[in-house]
N, C-alpha and C positions, 0 to 999 in steps of 0.2 A: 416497455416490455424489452426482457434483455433476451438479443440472438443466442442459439445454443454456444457459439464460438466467447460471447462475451461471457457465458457461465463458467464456461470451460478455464478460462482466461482467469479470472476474480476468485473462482475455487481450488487452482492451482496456486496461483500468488500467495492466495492464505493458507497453502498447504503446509506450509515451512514455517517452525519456531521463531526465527529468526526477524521474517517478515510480518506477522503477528505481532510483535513485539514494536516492530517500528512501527505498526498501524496503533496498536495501544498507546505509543508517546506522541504521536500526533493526533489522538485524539483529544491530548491536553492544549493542542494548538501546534501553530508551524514551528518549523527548526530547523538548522543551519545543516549539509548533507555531513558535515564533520562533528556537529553536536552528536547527530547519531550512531555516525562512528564509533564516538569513543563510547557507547553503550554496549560494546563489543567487543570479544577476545581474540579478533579478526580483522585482517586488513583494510582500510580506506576501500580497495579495490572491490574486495567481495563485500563489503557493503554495500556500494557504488550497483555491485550487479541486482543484488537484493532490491536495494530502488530502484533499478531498471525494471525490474522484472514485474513490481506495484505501479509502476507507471504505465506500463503496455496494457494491465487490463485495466488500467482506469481508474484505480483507487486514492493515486496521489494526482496532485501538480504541482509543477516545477516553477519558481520563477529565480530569475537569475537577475541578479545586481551587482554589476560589478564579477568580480572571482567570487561572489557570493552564492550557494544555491540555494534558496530557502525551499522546502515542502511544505504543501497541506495535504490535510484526507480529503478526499472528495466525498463526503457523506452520503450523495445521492445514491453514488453505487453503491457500496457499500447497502445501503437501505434498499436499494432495488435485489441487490442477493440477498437479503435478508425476507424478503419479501415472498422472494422466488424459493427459498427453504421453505419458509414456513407454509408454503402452500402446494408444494411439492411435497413434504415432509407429513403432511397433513396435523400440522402443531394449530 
């Protein structure tokens, strides 16, 4: 069961085109923080914030190799707000 702070969190992250978009390329699997970059007509930087911003509510994780950062989605959350819509929502 997610806290109201964790809905709060997961439904703002997804509020934004931008990060929608990087949750859709990583649901084809992980990817490098520059792969996703360049999906963008926007700086490395404000990218960089955008996954910051799916990292705090819990949708990515991070792992680092090297100067490498790879992402994944974290399905569970995702599936847990998914969850919480559709019974919230009453779908």
């Amino acid at each position: 069961m997610l806290s109201a702070a964790e809905i709060d969190s997961g439904l703002h992250a997804l509020s934004d085109p931008t990060r929608r978009a990087i949750v859709l390329r990583l649901k084809e699997g992980e990817a490098m923080v520059t792969e996703l970059a360049g999906m963008f007509p926007i700086s490395l930087n404000s990218v960089s914030k955008h996954i910051m911003v799916l990292e705090r509510a819990g949708l990515l994780r991070r792992l680092k190799s090297g100067r490498e950062h790879w992402l994944t989605l974290d399905q569970r959350r995702l599936g847990d707000l998914a969850v919480w819509l559709s019974t919230t929502m009453g779908a």
